[in-house]
C-alpha positions in Angstrom: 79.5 36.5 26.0 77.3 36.3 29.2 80.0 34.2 31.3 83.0 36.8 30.2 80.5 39.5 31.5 80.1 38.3 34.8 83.8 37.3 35.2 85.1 40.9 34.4 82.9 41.7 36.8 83.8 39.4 39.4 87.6 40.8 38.6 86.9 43.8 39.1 85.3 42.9 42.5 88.5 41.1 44.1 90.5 44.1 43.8 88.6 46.4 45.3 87.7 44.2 48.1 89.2 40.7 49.1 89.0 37.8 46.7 86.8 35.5 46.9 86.8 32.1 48.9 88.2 28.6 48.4 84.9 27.6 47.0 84.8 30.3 44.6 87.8 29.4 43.0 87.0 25.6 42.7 83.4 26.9 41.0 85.1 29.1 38.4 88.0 26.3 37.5 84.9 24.1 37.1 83.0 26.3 34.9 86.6 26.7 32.8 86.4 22.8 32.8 82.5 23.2 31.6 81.6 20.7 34.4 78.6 23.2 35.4 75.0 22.5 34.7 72.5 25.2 33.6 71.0 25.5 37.0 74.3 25.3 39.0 75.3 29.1 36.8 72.4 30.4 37.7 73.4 29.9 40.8 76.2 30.8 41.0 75.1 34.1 39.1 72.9 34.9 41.8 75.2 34.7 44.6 77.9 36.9 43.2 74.9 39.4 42.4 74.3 39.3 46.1 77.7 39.7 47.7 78.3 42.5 45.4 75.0 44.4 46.6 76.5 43.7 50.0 79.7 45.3 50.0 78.9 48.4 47.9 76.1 48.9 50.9 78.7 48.4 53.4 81.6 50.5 52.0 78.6 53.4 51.0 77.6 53.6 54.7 81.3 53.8 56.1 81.8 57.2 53.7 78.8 58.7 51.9 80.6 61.7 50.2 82.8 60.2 48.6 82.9 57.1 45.7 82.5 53.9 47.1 85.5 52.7 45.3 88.4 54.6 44.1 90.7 53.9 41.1 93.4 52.8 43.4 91.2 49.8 44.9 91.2 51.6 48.5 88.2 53.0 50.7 88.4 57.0 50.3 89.5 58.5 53.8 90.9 55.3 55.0 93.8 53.7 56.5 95.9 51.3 54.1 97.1 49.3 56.8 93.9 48.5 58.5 92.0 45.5 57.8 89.4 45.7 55.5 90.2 49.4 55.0 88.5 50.0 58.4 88.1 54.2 58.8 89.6 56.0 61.5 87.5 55.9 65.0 88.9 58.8 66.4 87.8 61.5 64.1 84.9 63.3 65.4 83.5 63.6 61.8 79.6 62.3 62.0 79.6 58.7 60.3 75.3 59.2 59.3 76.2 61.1 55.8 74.4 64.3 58.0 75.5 67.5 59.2 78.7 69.6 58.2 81.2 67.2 60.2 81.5 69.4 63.1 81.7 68.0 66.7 78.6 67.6 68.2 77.9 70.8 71.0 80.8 72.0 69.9 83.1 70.5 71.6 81.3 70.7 75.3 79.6 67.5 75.3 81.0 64.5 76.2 82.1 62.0 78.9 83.9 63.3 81.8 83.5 66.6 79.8 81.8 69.8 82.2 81.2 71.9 79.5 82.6 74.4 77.1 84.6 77.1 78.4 83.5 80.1 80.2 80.1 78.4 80.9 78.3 79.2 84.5 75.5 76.9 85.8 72.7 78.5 87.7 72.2 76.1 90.7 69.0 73.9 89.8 66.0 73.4 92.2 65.3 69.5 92.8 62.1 68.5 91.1 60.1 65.9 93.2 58.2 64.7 90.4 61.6 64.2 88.4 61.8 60.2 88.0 65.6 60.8 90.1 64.6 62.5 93.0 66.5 61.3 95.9 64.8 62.9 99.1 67.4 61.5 101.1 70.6 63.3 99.1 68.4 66.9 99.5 70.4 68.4 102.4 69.8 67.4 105.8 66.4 65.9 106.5 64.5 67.0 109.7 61.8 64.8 111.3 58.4 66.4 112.9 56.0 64.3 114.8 53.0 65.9 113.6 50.0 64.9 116.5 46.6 64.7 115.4 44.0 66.7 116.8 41.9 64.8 119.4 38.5 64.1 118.0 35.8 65.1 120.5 34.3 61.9 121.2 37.7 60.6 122.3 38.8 63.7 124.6 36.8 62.4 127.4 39.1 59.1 127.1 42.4 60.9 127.0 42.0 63.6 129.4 39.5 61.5 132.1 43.2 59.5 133.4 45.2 62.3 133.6 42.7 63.9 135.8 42.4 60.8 138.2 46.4 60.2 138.4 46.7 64.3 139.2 44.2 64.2 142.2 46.6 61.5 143.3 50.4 63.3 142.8 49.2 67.0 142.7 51.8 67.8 139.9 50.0 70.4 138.2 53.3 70.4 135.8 52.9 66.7 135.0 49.3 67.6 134.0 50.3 70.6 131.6 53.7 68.5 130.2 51.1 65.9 129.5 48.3 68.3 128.0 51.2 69.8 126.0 51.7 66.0 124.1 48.2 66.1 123.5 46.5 68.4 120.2 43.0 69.5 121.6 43.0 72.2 119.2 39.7 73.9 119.2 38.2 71.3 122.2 41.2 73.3 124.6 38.4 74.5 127.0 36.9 71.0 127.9 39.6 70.2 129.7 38.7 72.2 132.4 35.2 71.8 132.6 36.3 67.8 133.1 38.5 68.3 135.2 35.6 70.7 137.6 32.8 67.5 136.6 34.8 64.7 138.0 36.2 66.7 140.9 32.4 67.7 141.7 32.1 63.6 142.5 35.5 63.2 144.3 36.3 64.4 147.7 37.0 68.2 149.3 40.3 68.1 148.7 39.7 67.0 144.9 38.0 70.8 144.3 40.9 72.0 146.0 43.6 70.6 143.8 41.2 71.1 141.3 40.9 75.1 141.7 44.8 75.0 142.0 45.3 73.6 138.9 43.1 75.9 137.0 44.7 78.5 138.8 48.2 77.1 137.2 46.9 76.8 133.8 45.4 80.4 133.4 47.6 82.5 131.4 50.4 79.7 130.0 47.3 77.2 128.3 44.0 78.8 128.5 43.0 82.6 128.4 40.1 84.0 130.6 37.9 83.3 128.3 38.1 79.5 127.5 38.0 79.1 131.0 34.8 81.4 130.7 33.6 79.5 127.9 34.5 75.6 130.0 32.4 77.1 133.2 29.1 78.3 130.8 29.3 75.1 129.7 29.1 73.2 133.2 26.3 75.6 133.9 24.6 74.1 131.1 25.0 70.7 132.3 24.2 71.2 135.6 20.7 69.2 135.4 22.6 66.2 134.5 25.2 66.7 137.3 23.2 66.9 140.1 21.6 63.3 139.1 24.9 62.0 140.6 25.8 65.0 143.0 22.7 66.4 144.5 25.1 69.5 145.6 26.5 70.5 142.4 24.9 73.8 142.2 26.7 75.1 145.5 29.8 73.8 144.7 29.9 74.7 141.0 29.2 78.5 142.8 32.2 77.9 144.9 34.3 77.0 142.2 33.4 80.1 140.3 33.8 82.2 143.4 37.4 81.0 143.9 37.7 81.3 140.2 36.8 85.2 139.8 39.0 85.7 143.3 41.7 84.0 141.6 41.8 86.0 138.4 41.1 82.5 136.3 37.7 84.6 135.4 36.7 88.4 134.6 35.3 90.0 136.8 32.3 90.8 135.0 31.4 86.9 134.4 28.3 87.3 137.0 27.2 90.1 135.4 26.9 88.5 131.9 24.0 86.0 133.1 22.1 88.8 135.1 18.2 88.5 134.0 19.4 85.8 131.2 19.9 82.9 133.1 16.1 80.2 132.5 17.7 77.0 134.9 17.2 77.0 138.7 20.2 75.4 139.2 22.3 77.5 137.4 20.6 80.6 139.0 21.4 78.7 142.5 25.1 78.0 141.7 25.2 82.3 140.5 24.0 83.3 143.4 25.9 81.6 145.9 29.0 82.6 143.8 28.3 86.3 144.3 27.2 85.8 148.1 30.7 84.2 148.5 32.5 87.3 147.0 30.4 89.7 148.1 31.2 88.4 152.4 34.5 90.4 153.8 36.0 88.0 156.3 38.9 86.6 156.5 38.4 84.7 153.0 40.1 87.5 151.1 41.3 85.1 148.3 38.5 82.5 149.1 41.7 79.8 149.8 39.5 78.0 152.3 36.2 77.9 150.3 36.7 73.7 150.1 37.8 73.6 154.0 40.7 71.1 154.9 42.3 69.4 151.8 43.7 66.3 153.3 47.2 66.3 153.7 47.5 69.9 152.1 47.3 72.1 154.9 49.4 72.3 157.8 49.6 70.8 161.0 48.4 73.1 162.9 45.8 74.0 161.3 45.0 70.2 161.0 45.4 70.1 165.3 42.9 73.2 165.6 40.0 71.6 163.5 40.5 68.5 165.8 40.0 70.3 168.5 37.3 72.1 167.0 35.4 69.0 166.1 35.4 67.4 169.9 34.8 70.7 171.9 31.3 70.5 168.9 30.7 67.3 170.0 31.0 67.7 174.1 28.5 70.0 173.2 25.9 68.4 171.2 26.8 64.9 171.9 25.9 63.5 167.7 28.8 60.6 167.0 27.7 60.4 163.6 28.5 64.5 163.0 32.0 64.3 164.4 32.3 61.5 162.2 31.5 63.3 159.4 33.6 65.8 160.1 36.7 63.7 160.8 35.8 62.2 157.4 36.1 65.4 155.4 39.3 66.3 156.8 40.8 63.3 155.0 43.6 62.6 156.6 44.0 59.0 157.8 47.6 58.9 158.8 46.7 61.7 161.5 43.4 60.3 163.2 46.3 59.6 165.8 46.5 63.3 166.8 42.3 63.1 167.5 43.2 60.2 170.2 45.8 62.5 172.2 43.5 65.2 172.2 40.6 63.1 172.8 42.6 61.7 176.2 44.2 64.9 177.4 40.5 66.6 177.3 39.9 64.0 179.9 42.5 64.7 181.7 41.7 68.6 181.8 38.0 68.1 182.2 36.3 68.1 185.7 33.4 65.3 186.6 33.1 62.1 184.5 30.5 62.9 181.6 33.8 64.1 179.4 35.6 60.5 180.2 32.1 58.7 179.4 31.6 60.7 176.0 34.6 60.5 174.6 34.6 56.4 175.4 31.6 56.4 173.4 33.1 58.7 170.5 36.2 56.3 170.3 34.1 53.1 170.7 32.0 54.3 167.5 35.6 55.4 165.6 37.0 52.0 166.3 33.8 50.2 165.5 33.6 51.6 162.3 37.3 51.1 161.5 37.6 55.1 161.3 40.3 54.7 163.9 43.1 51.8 163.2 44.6 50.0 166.1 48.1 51.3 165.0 46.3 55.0 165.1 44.7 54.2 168.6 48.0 52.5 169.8 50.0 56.0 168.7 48.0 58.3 169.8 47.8 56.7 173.9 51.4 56.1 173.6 51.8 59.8 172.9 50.2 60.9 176.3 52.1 58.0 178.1 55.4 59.7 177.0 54.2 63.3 177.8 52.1 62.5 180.9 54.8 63.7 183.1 54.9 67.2 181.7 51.2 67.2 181.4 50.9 66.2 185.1 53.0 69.5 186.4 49.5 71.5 185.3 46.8 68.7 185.9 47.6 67.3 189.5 46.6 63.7 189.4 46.6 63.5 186.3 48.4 59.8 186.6 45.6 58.4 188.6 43.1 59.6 185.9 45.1 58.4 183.1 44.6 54.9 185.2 40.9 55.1 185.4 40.4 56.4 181.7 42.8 53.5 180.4 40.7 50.7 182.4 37.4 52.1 181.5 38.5 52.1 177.4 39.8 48.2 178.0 36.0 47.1 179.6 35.0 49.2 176.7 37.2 47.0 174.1 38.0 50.6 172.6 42.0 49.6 173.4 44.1 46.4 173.8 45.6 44.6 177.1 49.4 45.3 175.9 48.1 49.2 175.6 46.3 48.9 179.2 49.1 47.1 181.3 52.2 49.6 179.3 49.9 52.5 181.2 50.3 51.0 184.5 53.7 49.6 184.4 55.4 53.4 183.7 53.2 54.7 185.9 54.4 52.4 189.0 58.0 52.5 187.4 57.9 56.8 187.3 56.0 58.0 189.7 56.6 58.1 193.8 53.1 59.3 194.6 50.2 61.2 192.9 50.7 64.9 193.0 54.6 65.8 193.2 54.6 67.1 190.1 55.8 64.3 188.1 59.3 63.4 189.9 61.4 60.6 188.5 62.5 58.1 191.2 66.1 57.8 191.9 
């Protein structure tokens, strides 16, 4: 009774589903033949328990409102001709026994799909902190070079160079192209009170490129009052300045002088430290600074409060300060004076111009203490190396080519030359090459002394 149970049920199994294997069928002819053992049913039993549990979970999962099995033997909803009564893929009906079988989003989702009908998309903002954020596909990307602001302790190091290579070129656009690169932010100011501190240690013509470049930079860079605010504070350091530069306190008042006259500061900046100012040397450096603007000469704009600049002023102003210097020192007779003052003229290319004039006053002068000073004068210049032979060469080679037009207003003016020229060689002021050129175009040139300077035929 209990194997006819289990082979109804295993009938009723093969037609709904496939039959059973090879191995199957040899099992049940040998249970038929009752060549089975106890435990070999058992089994057996178990096994066709198990495949049967399989396939109703299978089928059940496929289509859950519906009977797993219908009377005919086929799968509800599915295709006769498929294998194993497969369902049809292509429905949109949901397969998880949920829902009401609609499509999902109705109808709008999908691959390749933009949406349902009629729908407008708003234009979404890219999220940086969304896990796809490209930063290169948002638009075009633009590149700042953000500078950092230059710490205080480092501004000296910076701005020092930029200083030193300006009182060499005298660009004062190089120097604000360059300060333009640079972020000095709220330590703007300093820059000029540097740039007065080093020039206070450098030469005349330093101060005047120095005043010149302030000048520049007033209005486009730096208001009145930063450059107020950079020249309070050189006042302040003025005790530690004139440890190096013993005349700071005059010059600083020049600078502010030349600074009011050029507009760089108010006008009422000396009036701010009236009765408030404790330091001598400030007080010193005020005063002079209002005695300078307070004089009505011919320094209306205070442009020669530093004197000569070097190569800055013209020639012929250049010529007249020459001149100047050697009619001081026929009169007083101090070498080391006219040396100073050649020195602060600072021009090293021209010291040629100083011999010509130093040789045609001896040919204008009268008596010999004019040709015995000014051998001394240039005997000290070449000692010193003030004077360069190529400068001392130049400058007699000048009056050798001009004597004859100097001669038609000094009459003998050949036969001085000759003594002058002899007297420098015994004096080792000029060379023998120098010497014997004199005499040979004089005896070439000249028919006698006093015709006025008449080329021989």
């Amino acid at each position: 009774m209990h194997k006819h149970w289990v082979f109804s049920f295993d009938e009723n199994l093969a037609e709904a589903n496939q039959p059973y294997s090879v191995d199957d069928d040899l099992l049940n002819e040998a249970e038929v033949n009752g060549n089975w053992t106890p435990q070999e049913k058992a089994l057996h039993e178990a096994r066709l328990k198990a495949k049967a549990k399989r396939r109703l979970r299978k089928s059940s999962s496929r289509n859950s409102t519906s009977e797993s099995f219908s009377e005919s033997g086929e799968l509800s909803g599915g295709d006769p001709h498929s294998p194993k009564g497969k369902v049809n893929t292509s429905d949109r009906k949901s397969r998880t026994g949920k829902g009401r079988g609609l499509p999902k989003k109705g109808g709008a989702g999908g691959k390749g799909v933009w949406g349902a009908a009629g729908m407008v998309y708003e234009d979404e903002e890219p999220d940086m902190r969304d896990p796809n954020y490209d930063e290169s596909a948002q638009g075009d990307t633009v590149y700042a070079t953000v500078v950092p602001e230059v710490d205080e302790k480092e501004l000296e190091k910076m701005v020092k160079p930029i200083v030193q290579e300006y009182f060499e070129h005298g660009d004062t656009k190089e120097v604000q192209m360059l300060l333009k690169g640079l972020n000095l932010g709220t330590h703007k100011f300093e820059f000029s009170s540097l740039a007065v501190s080093l020039s206070l240690e450098g030469k005349a013509s330093h101060r005047e490129l120095t005043s010149r470049l302030l000048s520049d930079l007033s209005g486009k860079m730096l208001s009145q009052s930063e450059m107020a605010r950079a020249f309070d504070k050189i006042l302040k350091e003025l005790p530690d300045l004139i440890l190096d530069t013993p005349e700071a306190p005059q010059m600083l008042g020049q600078f502010v002088a030349r600074a009011i006259a050029d507009h760089i500061l108010p006008m009422s900046f000396l009036d701010c430290y009236k009765g408030k100012v404790d330091c001598e040397h400030a007080r010193v450096a005020l005063d002079r600074a209002e005695v300078l603007l307070t004089m009505k000469r011919e320094m209306v704009r205070l442009d020669n409060v530093w004197g000569v600049g070097g190569g800055l002023r013209p020639v012929k102003h250049l010529v007249k300060e020459m001149n100047l210097l050697l009619k001081e020192y026929l009169i007083s007779g101090d070498v080391s004076e006219a040396e100073h003052c050649l020195r602060d003229l600072e021009v090293p290319h021209f010291h040629h111009e100083l011999v010509y004039e130093v040789v045609v006053m001896v040919l204008e002068s009268t008596g010999d203490t004019a040709s015995h000073m000014m051998i001394k004068l240039l005997q000290s210049f070449w000692k010193t190396g003030l004077i360069t032979v190529d400068q001392m060469n130049r400058g007699f080679q000048r009056v050798y080519d001009e004597l004859p037009e100097i001669n038609l207003d000094v009459p003998h003016a050949h036969s001085i030359m000759e003594t002058f020229v002899d007297l420098c060689y015994k004096e080792a002021v000029i060379t023998k090459l120098l010497r014997d050129a004199c005499l040979a175009r004089g005896r070439k040139r000249f028919v006698s002394e006093g015709d006025g300077g008449v080329i021989k035929n």
